[in-house]
C-alpha positions in Angstrom: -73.2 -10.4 -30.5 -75.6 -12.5 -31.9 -78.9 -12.2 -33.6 -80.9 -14.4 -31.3 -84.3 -14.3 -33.5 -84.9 -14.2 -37.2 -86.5 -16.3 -40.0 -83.6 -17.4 -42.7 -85.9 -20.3 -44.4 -88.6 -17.5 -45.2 -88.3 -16.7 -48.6 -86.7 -12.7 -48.3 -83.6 -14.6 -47.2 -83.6 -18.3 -48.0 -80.7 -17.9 -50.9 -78.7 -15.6 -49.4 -78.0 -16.5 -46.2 -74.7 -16.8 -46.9 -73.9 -13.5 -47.8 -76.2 -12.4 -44.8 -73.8 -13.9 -42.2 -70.7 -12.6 -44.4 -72.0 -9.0 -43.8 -72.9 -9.2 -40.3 -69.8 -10.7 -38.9 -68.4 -7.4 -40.9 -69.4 -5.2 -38.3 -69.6 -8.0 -34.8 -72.7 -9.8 -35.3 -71.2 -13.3 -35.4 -74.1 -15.4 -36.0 -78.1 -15.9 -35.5 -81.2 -18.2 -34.1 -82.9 -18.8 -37.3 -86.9 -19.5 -35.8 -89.3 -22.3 -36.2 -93.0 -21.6 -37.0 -94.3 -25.0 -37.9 -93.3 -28.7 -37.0 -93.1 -29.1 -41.3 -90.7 -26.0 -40.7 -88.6 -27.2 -38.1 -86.3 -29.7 -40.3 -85.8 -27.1 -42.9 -84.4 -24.8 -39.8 -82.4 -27.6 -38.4 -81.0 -28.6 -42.1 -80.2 -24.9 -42.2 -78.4 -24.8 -39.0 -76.8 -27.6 -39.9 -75.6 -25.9 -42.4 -73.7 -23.2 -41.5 -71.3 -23.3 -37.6 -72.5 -19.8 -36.4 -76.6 -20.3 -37.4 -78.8 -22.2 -34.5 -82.5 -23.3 -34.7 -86.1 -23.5 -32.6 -88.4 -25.8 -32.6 -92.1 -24.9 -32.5 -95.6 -23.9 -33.8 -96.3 -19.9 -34.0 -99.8 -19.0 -33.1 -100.6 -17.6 -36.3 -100.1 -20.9 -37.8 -101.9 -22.3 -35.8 -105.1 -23.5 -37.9 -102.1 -25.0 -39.9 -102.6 -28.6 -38.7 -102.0 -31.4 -38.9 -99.1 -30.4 -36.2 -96.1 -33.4 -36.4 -94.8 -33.2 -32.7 -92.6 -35.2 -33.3 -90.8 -33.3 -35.6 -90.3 -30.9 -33.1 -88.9 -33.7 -30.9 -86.5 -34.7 -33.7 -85.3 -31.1 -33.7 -85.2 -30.7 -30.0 -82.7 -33.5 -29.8 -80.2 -31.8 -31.9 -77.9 -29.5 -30.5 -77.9 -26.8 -33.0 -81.4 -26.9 -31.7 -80.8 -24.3 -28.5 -85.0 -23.5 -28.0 -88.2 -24.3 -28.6 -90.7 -21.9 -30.3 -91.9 -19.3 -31.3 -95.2 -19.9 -29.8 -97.9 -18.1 -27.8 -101.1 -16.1 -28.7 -101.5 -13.2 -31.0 -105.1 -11.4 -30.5 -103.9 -8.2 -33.0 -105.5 -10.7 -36.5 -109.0 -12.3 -36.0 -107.1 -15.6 -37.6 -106.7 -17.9 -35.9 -109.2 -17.7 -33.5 -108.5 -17.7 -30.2 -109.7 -20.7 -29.2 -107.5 -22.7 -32.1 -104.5 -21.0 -30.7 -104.7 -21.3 -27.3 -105.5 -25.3 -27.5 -102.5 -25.6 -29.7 -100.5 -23.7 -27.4 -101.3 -25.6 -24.8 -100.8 -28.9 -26.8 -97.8 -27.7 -27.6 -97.0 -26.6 -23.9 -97.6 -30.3 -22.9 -95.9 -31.6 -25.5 -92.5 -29.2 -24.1 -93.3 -30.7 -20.3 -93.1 -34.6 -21.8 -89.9 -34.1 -23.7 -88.6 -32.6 -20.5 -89.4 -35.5 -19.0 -87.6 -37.4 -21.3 -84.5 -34.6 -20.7 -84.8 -32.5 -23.6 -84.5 -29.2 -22.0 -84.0 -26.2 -23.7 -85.4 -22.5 -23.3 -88.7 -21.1 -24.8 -89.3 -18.2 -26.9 -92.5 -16.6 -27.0 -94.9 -14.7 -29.4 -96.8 -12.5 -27.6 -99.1 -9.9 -29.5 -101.5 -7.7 -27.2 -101.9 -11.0 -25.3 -100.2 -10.4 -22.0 -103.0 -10.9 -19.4 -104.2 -13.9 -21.7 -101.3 -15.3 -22.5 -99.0 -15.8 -18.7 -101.8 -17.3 -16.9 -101.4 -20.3 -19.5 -97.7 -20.1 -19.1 -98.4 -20.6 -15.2 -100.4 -23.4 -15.3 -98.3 -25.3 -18.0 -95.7 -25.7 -15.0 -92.7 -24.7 -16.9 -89.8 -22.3 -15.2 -90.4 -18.7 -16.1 -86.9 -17.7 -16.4 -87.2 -20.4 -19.0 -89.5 -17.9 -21.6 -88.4 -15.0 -23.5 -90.8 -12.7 -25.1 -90.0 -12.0 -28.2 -89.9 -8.7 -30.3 -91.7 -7.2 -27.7 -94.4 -4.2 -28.2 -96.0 -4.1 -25.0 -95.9 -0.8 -22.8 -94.4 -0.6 -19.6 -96.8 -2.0 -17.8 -97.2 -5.0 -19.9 -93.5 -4.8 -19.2 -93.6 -4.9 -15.6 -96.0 -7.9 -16.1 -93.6 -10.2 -18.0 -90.7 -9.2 -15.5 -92.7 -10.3 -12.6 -93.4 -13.3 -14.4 -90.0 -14.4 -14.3 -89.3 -14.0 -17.9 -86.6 -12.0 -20.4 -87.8 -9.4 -22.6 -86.5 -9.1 -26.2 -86.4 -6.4 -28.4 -86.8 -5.4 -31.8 -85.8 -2.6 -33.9 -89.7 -1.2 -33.5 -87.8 0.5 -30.5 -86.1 2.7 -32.8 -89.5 3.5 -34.5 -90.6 7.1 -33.7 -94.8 5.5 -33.4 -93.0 3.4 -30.5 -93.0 5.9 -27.3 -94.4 2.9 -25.1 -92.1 0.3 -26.1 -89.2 2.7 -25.5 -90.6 3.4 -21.8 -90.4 -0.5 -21.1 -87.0 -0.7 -22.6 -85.9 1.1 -20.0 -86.9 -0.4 -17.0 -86.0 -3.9 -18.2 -83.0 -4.8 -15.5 -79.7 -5.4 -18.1 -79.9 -9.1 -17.2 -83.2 -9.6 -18.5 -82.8 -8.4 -21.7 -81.7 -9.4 -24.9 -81.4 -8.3 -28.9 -82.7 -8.8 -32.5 -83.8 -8.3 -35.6 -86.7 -10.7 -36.2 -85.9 -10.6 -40.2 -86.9 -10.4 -42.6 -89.0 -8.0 -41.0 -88.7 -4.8 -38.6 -85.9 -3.1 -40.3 -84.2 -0.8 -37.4 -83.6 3.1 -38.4 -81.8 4.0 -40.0 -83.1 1.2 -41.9 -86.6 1.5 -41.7 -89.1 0.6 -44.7 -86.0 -1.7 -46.1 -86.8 -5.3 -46.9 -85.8 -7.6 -46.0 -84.3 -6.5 -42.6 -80.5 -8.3 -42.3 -79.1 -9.9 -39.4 -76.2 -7.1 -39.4 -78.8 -4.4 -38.3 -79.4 -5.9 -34.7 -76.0 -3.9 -34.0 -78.4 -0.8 -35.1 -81.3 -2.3 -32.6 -78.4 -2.9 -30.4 -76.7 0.7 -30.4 -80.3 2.2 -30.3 -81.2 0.9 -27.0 -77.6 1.4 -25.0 -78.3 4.9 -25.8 -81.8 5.0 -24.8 -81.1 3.2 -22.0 -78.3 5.9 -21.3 -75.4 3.1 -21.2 -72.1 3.1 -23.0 -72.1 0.5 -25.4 -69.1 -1.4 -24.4 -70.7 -2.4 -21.4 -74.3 -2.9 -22.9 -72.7 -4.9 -25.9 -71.0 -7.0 -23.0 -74.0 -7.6 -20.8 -76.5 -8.6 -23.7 -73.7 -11.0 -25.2 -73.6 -12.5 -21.0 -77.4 -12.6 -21.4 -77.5 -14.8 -24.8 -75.0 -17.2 -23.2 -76.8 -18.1 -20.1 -79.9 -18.4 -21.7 -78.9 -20.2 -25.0 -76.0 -21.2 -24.1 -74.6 -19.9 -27.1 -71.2 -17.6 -26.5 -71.7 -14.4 -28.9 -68.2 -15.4 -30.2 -69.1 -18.9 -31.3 -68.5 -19.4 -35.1 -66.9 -16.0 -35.7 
């Protein structure tokens, strides 16, 4: 498997990344999506994917940088056009921190939504990962009206309940989780993780934060501890782990187009 979002340019693991991917593929996890959070951002991610075969980048302006302006599209385009570039994001709306307002970050997002639809005009097509922080029923109408394919969006260490769940599925989107599943505080995020159908779902670690148990409270979280996220939720979802490991590897293909084996 893959970790299919984390942050290797922020400073817990810029240095080491390295060694990071030495001890994941140690125990499967063959490589990772390192994310994007601001067009200044997104050539240091691409230089870093660049970098290394089995690391991949985003493109894109996360909503709690949003007051972080001026925002270089183009940048983003630049990225976009590489093909160690497999999405754009993480972007979306966060209402859990008064900063950004949320005015700033919905006209950025959909700026930045816009700005997604022209360079799919121009055939730069790749999937979107979202940042979605007790934002649901603000957040999918915008996705709606930007006119982009919901099977297109992912939503990202998700913390929602089941019904916010249910939402996001009826969308048309995936759901990704973190290892706040394996949190004991997280009853309502195991509940959705276990109605998510197994090809909606995918895996990760979103380091260097959310350490999984039997991690938790280490930092930085590593890329090798989606395995942990992983093993956490075949179980919870009562599913042998062969099979689980198998479907969420199927699921990061078709929607990244990255096999789970590539660069291992």
């Amino acid at each position: 498997m893959i970790d299919t979002h984390c942050h290797l340019t922020f400073p817990d693991l810029a240095g080491r990344v390295e060694r990071e991917l030495a001890d994941a593929a140690a125990v499967g996890v063959s490589g990772a999506i390192s994310i994007c959070t601001t067009t200044q951002n997104a050539p240091e991610c691409l230089a870093l994917a660049r970098r290394f075969e089995n690391v991949w980048c985003s493109a894109g302006v996360h909503p709690l940088y949003a007051d972080q302006g001026p925002h270089v599209w183009e940048n983003l385009r630049v990225v976009a056009r590489d093909p160690k570039c497999v999405a754009w994001g993480e972007l979306g709306l966060d209402n859990h921190y008064p900063e950004p307002t949320r005015d700033v970050q919905r006209s950025v997002l959909e700026e930045q939504l816009a700005f997604i639809a022209s360079c799919e005009r121009e055939g730069i097509s790749r999937p979107i990962v979202l940042h979605c922080r007790e934002a649901f029923d603000d957040l999918i109408p915008v996705l709606r009206a930007s006119g982009l394919e919901p099977s297109r969006f992912v939503f990202h260490c998700f913390t929602g309940n089941e019904r916010d769940a249910r939402t996001c599925l009826e969308y048309g989107a995936m759901i990704s989780f973190t290892g706040v599943v394996t949190y004991p505080n997280a009853p309502e995020v195991r509940a959705a993780a276990r109605i998510v159908p197994g090809d909606r779902l995918m895996v990760e670690t979103d380091a260097p934060f959310l350490s999984p148990a039997p991690h938790r409270g280490k930092r930085p979280c590593r890329i090798a501890w989606v395995r942990d996220t992983a093993e956490a939720l075949a179980s919870l979802r009562g599913e042998a782990f062969e099979a689980f490991h198998a479907r969420i590897n199927e699921n990061t293909e078709r929607f990244f187009g990255i096999p789970a084996s590539s660069g291992a």
